[in-house]
Residue, then its C-alpha position, 0 to 999 in steps of 0.5 A: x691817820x688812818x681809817x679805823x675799821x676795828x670796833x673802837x666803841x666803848x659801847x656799841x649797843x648805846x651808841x645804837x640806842x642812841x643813833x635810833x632814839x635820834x630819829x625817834x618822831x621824825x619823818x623818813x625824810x626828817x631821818x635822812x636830813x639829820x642822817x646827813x647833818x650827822x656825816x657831815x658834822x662827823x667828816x668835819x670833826x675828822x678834818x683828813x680828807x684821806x681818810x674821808x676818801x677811804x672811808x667812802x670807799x669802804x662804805x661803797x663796797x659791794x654796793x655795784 
């Protein structure tokens, strides 16, 4: 398997309503411990290290 990096949503914009409604009421802190639960749970459901690998270098890019 490979990282996907192409647009692969149906709907992109729900999925953005979606992702921000999540963090409706919640506290700049209460937002990075479900941002991390989210990662996590995803990274689980993917289960290819290599993958995970690549995609946290994609993510890393241009960050230094």
């Amino acid at each position: 398997m490979r990282l996907k990096v192409e647009p692969n949503l149906d709907s992109p914009d729900d999925f953005y309503e979606r992702l921000n409604d999540m963090h409706h009421g919640l506290s700049d802190e209460q937002s990075r411990l479900v941002n991390a639960k989210l990662i996590l749970l995803l990274c689980n459901h993917i289960g290819d290290m290599r993958v995970l690998d690549e995609a946290m270098a994609v993510a890393r890019e241009g960050m230094t």
